[in-house]
C-alpha positions as CSV (number, residue, x, y, z in Angstrom):
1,X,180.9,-26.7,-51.2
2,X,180.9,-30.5,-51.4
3,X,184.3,-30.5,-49.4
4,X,182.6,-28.7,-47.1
5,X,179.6,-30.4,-47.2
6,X,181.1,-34.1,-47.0
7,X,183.7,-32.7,-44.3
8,X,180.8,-31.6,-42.1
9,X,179.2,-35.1,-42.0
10,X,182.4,-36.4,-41.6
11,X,182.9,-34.6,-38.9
12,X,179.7,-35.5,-36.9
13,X,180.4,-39.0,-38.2
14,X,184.0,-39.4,-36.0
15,X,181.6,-38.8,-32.7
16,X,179.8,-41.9,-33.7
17,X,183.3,-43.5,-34.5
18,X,184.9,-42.4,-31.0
19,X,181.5,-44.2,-29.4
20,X,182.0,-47.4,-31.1
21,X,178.7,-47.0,-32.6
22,X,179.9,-47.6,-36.2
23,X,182.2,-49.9,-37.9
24,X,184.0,-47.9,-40.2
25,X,187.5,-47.5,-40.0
26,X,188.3,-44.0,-38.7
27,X,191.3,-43.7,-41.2
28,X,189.4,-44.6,-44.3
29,X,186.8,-42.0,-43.5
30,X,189.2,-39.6,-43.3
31,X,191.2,-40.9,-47.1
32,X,187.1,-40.6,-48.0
33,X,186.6,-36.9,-46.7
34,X,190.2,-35.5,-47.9
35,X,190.4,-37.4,-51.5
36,X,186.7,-38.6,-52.9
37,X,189.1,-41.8,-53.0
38,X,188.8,-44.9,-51.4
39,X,188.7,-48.1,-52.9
40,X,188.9,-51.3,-50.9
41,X,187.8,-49.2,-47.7
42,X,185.8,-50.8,-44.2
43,X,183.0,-48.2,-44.2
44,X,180.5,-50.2,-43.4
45,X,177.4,-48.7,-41.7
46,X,178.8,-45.4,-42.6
47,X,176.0,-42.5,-41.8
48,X,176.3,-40.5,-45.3
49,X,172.9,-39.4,-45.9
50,X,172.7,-37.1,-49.1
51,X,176.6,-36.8,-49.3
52,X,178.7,-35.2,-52.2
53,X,180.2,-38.4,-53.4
54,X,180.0,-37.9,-57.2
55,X,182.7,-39.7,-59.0
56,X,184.4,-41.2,-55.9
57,X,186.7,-43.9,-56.5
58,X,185.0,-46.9,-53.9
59,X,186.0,-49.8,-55.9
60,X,185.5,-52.6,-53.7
61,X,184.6,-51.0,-50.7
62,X,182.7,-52.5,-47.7
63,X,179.6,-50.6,-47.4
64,X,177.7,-53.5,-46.0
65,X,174.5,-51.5,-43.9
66,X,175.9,-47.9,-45.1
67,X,173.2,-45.4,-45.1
68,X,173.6,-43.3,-48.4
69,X,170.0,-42.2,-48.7
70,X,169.9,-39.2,-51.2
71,X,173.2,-39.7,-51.9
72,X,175.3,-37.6,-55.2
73,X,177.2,-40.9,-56.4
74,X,176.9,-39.9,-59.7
75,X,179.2,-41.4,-61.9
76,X,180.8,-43.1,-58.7
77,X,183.1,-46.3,-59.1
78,X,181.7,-49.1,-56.9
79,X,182.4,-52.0,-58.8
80,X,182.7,-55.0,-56.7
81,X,181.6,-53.1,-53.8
82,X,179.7,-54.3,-50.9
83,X,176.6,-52.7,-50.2
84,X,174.7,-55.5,-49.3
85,X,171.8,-53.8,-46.5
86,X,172.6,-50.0,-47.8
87,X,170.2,-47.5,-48.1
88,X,170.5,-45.9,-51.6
89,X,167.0,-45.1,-51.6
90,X,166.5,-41.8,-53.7
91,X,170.3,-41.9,-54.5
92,X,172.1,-40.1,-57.5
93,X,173.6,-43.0,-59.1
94,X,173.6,-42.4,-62.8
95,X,176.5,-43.3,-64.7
96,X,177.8,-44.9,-61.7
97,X,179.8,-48.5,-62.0
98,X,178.2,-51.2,-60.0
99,X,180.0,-54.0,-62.0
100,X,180.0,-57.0,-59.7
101,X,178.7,-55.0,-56.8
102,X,177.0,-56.8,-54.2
103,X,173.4,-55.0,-53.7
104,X,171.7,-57.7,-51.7
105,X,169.3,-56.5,-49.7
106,X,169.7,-52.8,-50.7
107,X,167.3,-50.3,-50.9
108,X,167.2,-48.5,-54.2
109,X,163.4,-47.0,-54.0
110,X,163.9,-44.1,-56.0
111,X,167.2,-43.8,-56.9
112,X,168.5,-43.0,-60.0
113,X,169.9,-46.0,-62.5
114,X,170.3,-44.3,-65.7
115,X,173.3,-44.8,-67.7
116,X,175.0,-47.0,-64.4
117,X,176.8,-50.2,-65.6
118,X,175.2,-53.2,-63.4
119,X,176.7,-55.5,-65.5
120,X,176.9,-59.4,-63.3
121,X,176.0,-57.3,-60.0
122,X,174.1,-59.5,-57.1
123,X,170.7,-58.2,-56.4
124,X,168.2,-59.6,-53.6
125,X,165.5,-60.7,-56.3
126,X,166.7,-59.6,-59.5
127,X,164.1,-56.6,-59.5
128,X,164.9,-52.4,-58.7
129,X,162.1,-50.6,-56.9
């Protein structure tokens, strides 16, 4: 089911890509939606609203604008990611790893921090909504 589910918003997503309306690069999307893998990856401003990415590998990925509202990143790796302007409001992030992650400017209203390691990540004012 999350295959599915993830491959289906992938799916509408390369319409957006093929339009120039988002930044992502169309290859990396693809790594995403076949693997759960992709650290290091341009996906910024990537439309994955309540995705299945639970335990993805997105170590230093550019997610810079993503929208990941309601998002399954449990137990995710996004250390020294990006995700400065993401929406991970109401996201699943517990037990994720935010180590050094960027979250300027995120939105985090209502998503879930327990057990996530945010040890020396940047936040906008130091606070979580």
């Amino acid at each position: 089911m999350k295959s599915v589910k993830l491959g289906l918003i992938l799916s509408g997503l390369a319409v957006g890509l093929a339009a120039g309306a988002i930044a992502a690069n169309p290859e990396q999307v693809d790594r995403l939606r076949q693997t759960n893998q992709c650290p290091g990856c341009d996906l910024r401003s990537i439309p994955l609203p309540n995705a299945t990415l639970a335990n993805a590998d997105l170590q230093g990925a550019d997610l810079r604008g993503a929208n990941l509202r309601g998002a399954n990143l449990a137990g995710a790796n996004l250390s020294g990611a990006s995700l400065g302007g993401a929406s991970l409001r109401q996201a699943n992030l517990q037990g994720a790893n935010l180590r050094e992650a960027n979250l300027t400017g995120a939105d985090l209203t209502g998503a879930q921090l327990e057990n996530a390691n945010v040890a020396g990540a940047t936040w906008v004012d130091g606070t979580i909504k």
